[in-house]
Steps between C-alpha positions, in 0.01 A plus 500: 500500500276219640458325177853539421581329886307243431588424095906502645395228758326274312767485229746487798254202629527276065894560554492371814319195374751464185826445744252287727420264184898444540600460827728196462771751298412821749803693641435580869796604699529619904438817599573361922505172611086509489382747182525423190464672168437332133609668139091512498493769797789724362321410124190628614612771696683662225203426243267746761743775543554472156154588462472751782839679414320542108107620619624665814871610495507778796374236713720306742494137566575277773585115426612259641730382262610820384467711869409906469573659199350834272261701613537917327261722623200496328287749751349204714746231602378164354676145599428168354580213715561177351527090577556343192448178668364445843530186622800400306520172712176392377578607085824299527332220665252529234213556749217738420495763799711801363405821407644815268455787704515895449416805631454836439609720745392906522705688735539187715198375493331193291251643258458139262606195567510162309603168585439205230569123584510392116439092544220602723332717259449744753550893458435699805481906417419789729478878500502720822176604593326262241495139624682199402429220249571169385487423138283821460233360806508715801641313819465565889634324814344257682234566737641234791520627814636263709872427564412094550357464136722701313811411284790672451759531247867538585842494378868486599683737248840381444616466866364310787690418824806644445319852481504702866110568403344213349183342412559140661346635876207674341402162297525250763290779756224499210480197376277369813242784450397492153310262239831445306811693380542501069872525398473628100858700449428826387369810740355643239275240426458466836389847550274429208302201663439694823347755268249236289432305862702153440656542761395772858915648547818486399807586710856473408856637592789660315369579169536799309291768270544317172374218675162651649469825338203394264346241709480725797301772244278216359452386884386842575280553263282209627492624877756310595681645808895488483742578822797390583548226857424773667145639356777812418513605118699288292833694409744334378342171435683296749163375695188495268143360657238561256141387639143524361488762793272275686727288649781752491490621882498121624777437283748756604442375915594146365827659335592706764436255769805452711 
């Protein structure tokens, strides 16, 4: 099943880049006022479940194109989770920080995980319980332990003041006590650089499981610690802090600081 994850990703990742190579002529239409999807996101969404539907076809899948659909009984329950495209801002603006992004899921939990960012070159893989990797090289978090040093990735979904619970306090509160703040577009790949040490954290509001499903597994596997604002378990991806653990108490006090 790995190898199959990851050959489905990267040829998800060389579709990705054949829409990119025309994105004067690319149909994007609104999904709100603020998110966005191309033809290359519902494209490469159907090419993977496609794919999944013909290797795996008790499974269920979760897009987010296509939403929840499938899923027989096949004695264990297995879920893929998919972004075709995360960061969709950045593809359309031609930019280089998005990801393809999928999951496996067994009985609600992440077993693999894959996340690709195709004009990068970069293919991060993991399996539970046997580490994490990028491009086939083994990858850890960082090893800084101090809040003042560190920088953070964050992100603002597709809302921002006009949501009750937004990221806009938490930003300007941080900002003051870190090295610097990196802004890339896409949790997973986010989730990804906390977990190969460019950058100490990531914390971000309002996103959902297609968006962080295999990031947070690849995270994991490198000792990453993830909570929600709280230091609670994440569960239902609404606050996300993922730390290289060190930092990670520190962190929370700064985000819950009233």
């Amino acid at each position: 099943m790995k190898d199959f994850l990851s050959e489905i990703v990267l040829a998800a990742g060389e579709l990705s880049l054949e829409y990119r190579s025309r994105l004067e002529t690319l149909e994007v239409s609104r999904k709100s006022r603020r998110d966005m999807v191309s033809e290359a996101d519902i494209a490469i969404e159907d090419f993977l479940v496609g794919k999944i539907r013909g290797k795996y076809p008790g499974h269920s899948i979760l897009g987010e194109e296509s939403g929840e659909h499938g899923g027989e009984k096949c004695g264990q329950k297995w879920r893929w989770v998919i972004d075709p495209i995360d960061g969709t801002t950045s593809f359309v603006r031609g930019q280089p920080f998005y990801s393809i992004s999928v999951a496996v899921e067994k009985d609600g939990e992440a077993v693999l995980g894959g996340v690709y960012a195709p004009v990068l070159g970069e293919m991060f893989m993991a399996e539970k319980g046997k580490g994490a990797y990028l491009n086939g090289k083994s990858i850890r978090v960082s090893k800084e332990s101090r809040l003042c040093d560190c920088v953070m990735a964050t992100g603002f979904a597709c809302v921002r003041n006009d949501a009750e619970h937004n990221n806009l306090g938490y930003f300007v509160r941080i900002l003051p006590e870190i090295t610097g703040v990196r802004r890339f577009g896409s949790a997973a790949v986010d989730l990804c650089y906390v977990g190969c040490a460019r950058v100490d954290g990531f914390w971000e509001l309002n996103l959902n499981a297609y968006d962080v499903a295999a990031g947070m597994l690849i995270a994991q596997e490198t000792n990453a610690k993830i909570t929600d604002l709280s230091g609670e378990p994440v569960s239902d991806y609404k606050e996300i802090v993922c730390t290289n653990g060190l930092i990670h108490e520190e962190f929370i006090r700064l985000l819950d600081k009233k």
